[in-house]
C-alpha positions in Angstrom: 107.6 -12.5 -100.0 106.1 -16.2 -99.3 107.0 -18.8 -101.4 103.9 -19.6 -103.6 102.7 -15.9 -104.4 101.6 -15.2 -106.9 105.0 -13.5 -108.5 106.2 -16.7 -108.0 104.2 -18.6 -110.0 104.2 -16.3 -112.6 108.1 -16.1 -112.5 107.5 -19.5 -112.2 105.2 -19.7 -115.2 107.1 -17.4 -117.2 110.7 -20.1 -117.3 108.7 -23.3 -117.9 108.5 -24.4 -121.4 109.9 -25.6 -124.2 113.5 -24.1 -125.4 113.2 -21.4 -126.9 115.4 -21.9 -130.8 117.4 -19.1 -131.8 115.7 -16.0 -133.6 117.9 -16.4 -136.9 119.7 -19.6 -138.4 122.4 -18.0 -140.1 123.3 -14.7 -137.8 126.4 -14.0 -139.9 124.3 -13.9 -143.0 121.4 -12.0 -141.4 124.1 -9.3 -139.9 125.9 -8.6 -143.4 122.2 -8.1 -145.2 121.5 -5.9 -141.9 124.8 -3.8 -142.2 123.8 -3.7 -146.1 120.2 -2.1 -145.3 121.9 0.5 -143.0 124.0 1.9 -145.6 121.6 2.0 -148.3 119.1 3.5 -146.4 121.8 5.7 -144.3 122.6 7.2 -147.8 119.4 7.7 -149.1 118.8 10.2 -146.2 122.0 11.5 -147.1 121.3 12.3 -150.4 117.7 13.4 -149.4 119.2 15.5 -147.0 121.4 17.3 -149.8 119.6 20.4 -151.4 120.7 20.2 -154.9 120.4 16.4 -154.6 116.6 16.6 -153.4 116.5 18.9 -156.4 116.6 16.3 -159.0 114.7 13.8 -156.6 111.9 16.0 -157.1 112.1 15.9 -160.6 111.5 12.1 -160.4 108.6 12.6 -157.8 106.8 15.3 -159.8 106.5 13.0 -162.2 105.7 9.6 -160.6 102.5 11.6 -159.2 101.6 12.6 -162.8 101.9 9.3 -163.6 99.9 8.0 -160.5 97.3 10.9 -161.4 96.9 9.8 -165.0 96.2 6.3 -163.8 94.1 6.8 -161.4 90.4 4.7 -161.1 87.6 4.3 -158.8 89.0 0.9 -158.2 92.5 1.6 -157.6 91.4 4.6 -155.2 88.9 2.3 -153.0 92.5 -0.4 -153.0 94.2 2.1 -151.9 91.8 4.0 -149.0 92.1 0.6 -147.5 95.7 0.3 -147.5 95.6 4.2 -146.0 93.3 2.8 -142.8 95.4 -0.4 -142.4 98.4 1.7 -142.2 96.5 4.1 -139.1 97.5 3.7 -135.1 94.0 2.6 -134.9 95.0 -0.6 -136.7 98.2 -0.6 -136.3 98.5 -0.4 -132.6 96.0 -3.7 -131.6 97.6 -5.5 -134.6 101.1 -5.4 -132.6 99.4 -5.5 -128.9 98.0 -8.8 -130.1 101.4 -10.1 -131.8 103.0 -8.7 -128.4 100.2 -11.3 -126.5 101.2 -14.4 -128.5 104.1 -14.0 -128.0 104.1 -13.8 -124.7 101.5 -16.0 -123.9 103.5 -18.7 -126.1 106.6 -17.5 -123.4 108.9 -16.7 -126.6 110.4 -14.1 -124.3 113.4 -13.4 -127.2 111.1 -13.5 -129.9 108.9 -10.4 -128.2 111.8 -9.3 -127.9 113.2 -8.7 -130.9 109.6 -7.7 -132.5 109.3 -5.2 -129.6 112.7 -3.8 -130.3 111.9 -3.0 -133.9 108.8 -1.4 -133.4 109.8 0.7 -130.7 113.1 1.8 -133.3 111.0 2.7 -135.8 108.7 5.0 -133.8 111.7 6.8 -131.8 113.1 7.4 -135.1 109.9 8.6 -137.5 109.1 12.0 -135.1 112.8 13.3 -135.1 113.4 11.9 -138.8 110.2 14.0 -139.9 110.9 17.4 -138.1 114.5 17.5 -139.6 113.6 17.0 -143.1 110.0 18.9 -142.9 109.7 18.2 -146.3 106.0 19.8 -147.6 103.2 17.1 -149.0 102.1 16.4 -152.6 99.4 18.7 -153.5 95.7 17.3 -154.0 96.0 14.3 -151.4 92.6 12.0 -151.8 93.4 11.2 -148.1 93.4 13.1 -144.6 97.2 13.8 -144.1 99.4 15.5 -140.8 103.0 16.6 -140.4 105.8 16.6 -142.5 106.3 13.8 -145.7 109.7 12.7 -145.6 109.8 9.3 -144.7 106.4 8.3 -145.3 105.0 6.7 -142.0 102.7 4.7 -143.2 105.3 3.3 -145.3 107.5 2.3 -141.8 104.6 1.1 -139.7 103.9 -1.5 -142.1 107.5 -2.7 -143.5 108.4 -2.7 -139.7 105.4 -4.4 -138.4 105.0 -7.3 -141.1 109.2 -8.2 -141.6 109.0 -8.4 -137.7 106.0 -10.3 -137.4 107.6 -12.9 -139.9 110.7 -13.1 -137.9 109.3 -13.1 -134.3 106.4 -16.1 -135.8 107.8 -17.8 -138.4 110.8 -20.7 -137.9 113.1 -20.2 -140.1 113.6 -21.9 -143.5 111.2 -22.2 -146.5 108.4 -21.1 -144.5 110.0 -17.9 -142.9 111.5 -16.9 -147.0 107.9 -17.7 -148.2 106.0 -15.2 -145.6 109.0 -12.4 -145.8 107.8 -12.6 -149.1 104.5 -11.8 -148.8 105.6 -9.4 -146.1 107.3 -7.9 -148.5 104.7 -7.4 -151.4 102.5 -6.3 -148.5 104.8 -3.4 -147.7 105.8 -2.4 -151.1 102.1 -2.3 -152.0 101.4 0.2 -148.8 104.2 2.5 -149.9 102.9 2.2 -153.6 99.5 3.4 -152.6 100.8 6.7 -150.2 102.9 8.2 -153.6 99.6 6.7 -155.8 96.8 9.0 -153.1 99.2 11.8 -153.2 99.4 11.4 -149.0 103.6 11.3 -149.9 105.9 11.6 -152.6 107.5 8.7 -154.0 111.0 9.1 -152.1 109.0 9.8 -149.1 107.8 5.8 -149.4 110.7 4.3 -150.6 112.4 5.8 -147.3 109.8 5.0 -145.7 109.7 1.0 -146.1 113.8 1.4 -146.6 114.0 2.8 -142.9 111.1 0.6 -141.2 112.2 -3.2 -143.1 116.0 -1.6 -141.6 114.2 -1.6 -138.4 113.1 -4.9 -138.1 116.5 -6.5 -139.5 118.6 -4.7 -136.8 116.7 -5.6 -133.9 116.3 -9.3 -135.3 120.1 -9.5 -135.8 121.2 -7.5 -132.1 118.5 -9.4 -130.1 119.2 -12.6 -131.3 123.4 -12.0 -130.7 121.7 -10.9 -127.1 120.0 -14.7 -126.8 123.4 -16.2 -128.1 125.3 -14.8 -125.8 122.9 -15.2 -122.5 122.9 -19.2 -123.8 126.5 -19.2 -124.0 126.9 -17.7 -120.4 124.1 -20.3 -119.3 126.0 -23.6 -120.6 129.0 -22.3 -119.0 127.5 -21.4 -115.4 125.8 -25.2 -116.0 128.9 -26.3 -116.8 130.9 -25.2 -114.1 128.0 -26.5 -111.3 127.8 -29.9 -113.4 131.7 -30.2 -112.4 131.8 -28.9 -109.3 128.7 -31.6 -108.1 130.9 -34.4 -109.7 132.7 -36.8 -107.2 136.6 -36.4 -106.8 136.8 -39.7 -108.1 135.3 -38.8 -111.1 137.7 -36.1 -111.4 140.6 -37.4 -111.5 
């Protein structure tokens, strides 16, 4: 290959730039609340899992949907129709294509990274997840549904795609907390409206943004231990030329 193709300036291209920072400022932190999110959302599959369990969770969800029927009104419902087509592949998909092309177009190679990761989790995870649990939907859905309920994915699309977003865009600090935030009222709102059309139970969305905001945590924390360690191995190879270049005066 010639020196000067076109692979090499894109290779070329693709290493200039600023430094990129670090994905997370306080990766101890950001592990413990990521090993915290695993095991409360590892045991409420567990317990979902459990028939006698899912017995009394029903219970709960038959009547959060009575609830959500009794309080239902033309103004809620058109809120909520709009939160059922933001939550679609048709939206979703060219939402996080364009994320994907920032990113890379900024070259914040770690940051794609780590918002590729979690998205990519999420969907390995929803189709398996889904056929073990099969769990039948709510009766009297005001919305077109498919497949099975349990976790609702509507409910991981958007927890995963707007906690990652935040991380992969968003420095952190007051700015990063302040957009998690909103992240987060986004989410909680999408999963609010799947139990309040009928689409899913309630469980089915408090799995749902439990397993997808797990999702983008994980990645963010083993991605950014990834970028941690490839900068440690860097100083030291930069070291170790940096001392072998030095004059044996200098070395003594």
């Amino acid at each position: 290959m010639r020196a000067g193709g076109p692979v090499s300036r894109l290779r070329a291209w693709a290493t200039s730039g600023p430094e990129e920072p670090p994905i997370l400022a306080a990766p101890r932190h950001d592990a413990v609340l990521a090993a915290v999110l695993v095991a409360v959302t590892a045991a409420v599959f567990i317990v979902a899992a459990i028939p006698g369990e899912l017995g009394h969770i029903q219970h709960v969800d038959n009547a959060w949907l009575r609830l959500m029927i009794s309080g239902r009104n033309p103004q809620f419902t058109a809120v909520a129709k709009v939160f059922n087509v933001l939550g679609l592949v048709y939206v979703t998909l060219p939402v996080r294509l364009a994320l994907g092309g920032y990113l890379a177009f900024r070259r914040r190679w770690w940051h794609l990274a780590a918002f590729a990761a979690a998205v990519v989790l999420s969907e390995i995870l929803i189709g398996p997840v889904k056929g073990i649990y099969d769990r039948p939907r709510p009766p009297g859905s005001l919305v077109a549904t498919s497949g099975a309920s349990f976790p609702s994915g509507h409910a991981i699309a958007a927890s995963v795609t707007v906690f990652a977003a935040v991380i992969a865009l968003v420095p952190p600090g007051r700015r990063r907390i302040a957009w998690g935030a909103a992240a987060g009222v986004f989410a909680i709102l999408m999963a609010a409206s799947r139990s309040y059309l009928a689409a899913h139970w309630l469980s089915d969305a408090i799995a749902g943004l439990l397993l997808g905001t797990t999702c983008a945590v994980l990645a963010a924390v083993a991605v950014d231990q990834a970028q941690r360690a490839w900068l440690r191995r860097r100083a030291l190879r930069a070291g170790g030329a940096h001392e072998a270049i030095r004059p044996a005066d200098d070395r003594r």
